[in-house]
Every structure is written in C-alpha cells, then in structure tokens.
N, C-alpha and C positions, 0 to 999 in steps of 0.2 A: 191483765186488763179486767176492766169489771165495771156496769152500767147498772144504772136500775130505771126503773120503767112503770109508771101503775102498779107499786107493790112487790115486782118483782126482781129479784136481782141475776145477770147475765152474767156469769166469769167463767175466765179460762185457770184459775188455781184449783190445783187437783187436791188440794188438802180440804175444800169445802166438798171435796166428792162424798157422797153419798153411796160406795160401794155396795153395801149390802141390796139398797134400794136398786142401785142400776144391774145386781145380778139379778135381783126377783123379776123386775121388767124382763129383762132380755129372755131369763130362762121360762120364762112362764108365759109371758104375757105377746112376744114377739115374734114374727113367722119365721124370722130369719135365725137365729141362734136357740130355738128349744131348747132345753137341757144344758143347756154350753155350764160348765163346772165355775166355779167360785173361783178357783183360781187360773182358770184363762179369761176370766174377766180379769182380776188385777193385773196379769202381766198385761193385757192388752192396754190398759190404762196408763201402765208405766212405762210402756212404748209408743204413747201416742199424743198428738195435741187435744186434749179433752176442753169440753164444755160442762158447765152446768147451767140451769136455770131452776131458781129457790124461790118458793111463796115462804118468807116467812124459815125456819128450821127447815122446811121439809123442802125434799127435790123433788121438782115437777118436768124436769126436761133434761136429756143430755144428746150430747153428738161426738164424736170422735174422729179427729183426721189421722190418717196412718199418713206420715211425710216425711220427704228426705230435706224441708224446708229451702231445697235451694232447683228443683225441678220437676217436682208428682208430688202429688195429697188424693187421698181416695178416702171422701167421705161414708162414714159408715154410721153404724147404731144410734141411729136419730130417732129420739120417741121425744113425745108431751104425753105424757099419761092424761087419759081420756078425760078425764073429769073435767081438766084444764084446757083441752083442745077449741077452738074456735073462737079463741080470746086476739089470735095475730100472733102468738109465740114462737111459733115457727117460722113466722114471718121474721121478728126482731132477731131469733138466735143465727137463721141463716147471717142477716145482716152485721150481725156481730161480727160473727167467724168469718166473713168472706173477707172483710178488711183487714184482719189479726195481721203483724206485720210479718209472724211467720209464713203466710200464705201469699205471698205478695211475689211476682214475678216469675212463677211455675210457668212452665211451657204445658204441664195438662193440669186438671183437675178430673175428678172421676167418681160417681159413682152407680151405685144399683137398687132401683126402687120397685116396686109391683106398684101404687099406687097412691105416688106423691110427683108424675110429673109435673104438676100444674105451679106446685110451690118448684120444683128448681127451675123450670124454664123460666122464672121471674128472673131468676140469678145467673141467665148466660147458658144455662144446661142445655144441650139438646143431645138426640139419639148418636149413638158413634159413627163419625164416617168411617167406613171403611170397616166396617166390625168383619172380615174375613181375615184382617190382620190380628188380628185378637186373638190372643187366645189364653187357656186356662185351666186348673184342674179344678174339680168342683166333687166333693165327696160329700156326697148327700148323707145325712142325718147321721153328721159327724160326731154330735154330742149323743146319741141316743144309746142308752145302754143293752139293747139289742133284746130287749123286752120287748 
C-alpha cells in the first residue's frame, strides 16, 4: 500500500526502507531503544509490518507493528524526525496503518508511549483495563555496552 499526501509519500514496502536512517533515529535520537545495534534493527524490520513516510529520497517517519496478522499487533518505534513534526504526519501515518488490511479484525492492539497519548487516544487507544493481568520482562538498557 502506499499514499501520498502534500509532498509526502506513506508505504508499507520495506524495500523503500531507509534502514541505516531508521537505526541513527532509534539509536541516537530515541528514549526507547538507545544504542539498539544495526542488526536488531534489520531483524526487527524483517519481522515486522513496517511503515515508512518519505519527503522526497529521504525518510522522515517510520512505525512498526510486531503481529500475528490474525489476533495482536503491538505498535512500536513510531518517530517523525523533529524537523517534520507538527505538519499532521502522525496523524496520516497512524491513519494509514490502522486500516492496513493486515491489522483488521485483531482482538487487541497494544502499545507503549511516555508522551504521545493524545495522538492514540484519537485512534481507540486508551490506558489497559485490568493492567495486573499484564505482565512482562523489561531489561533496562539492554542495548548499552555497559560503559
């Protein structure tokens, strides 16, 4: 699938990925993945339904759903690099990816934000009921070379 928009272009083809661009984001520039190595960014890419969003060559957005396309997706590594932020991008790429016909009829959706509720609660999101059913391992600064 693939839209364009004011310039910009939306798809889910992973060959228009821009991998090197979406490790420098993640590992540099993003709270969540610091350090994460070049190559569990690719695997994670070659296990997942990816986005892109393109001005033009360059990548200026990506997202990633980790799915079993037939009941979970757990959104993940959503960035607009700053430059581009406050244009609505996040607004269209959610709207993209929420209709992708791989995401379509999930009994959850899921993800984890510090400071993007306002953009998913547009899209259905809200806090977990019941989060004492939850649960999870969480190895903090798992990428960090212990430096």
């Amino acid at each position: 699938m693939e839209i364009s928009e004011n310039g910009f272009i939306f798809s889910d083809k992973k060959d228009l990925l821009d991998i090197t661009a979406i490790h420098q984001y993640l590992s540099e520039e993003s709270y969540w993945a610091k350090h994460i190595p070049l190559a569990t960014v690719k695997r994670s890419i070659e296990n997942s339904l990816c986005f892109g969003v393109f001005k033009g060559a360059e990548q200026v957005g990506f997202a990633r759903w980790v799915t079993d396309s037939a009941t979970f997706a757990w959104l993940c590594d959503v960035y607009i690099k700053e430059n581009y932020r406050g244009l609505g991008l996040s607004k269209k790429l959610m709207s993209f990816m929420i209709f992708h016909p791989n995401l379509q009829g999930l009994r959850r959706y899921q993800l984890a934000t510090l400071d993007a509720h306002g953009l998913y609660e547009q899209f259905g999101f809200s806090p977990i009921q019941n989060p004492e059913r939850q649960m999870g391992i969480v190895i903090a600064n798992a990428y960090s070379s212990g430096e």
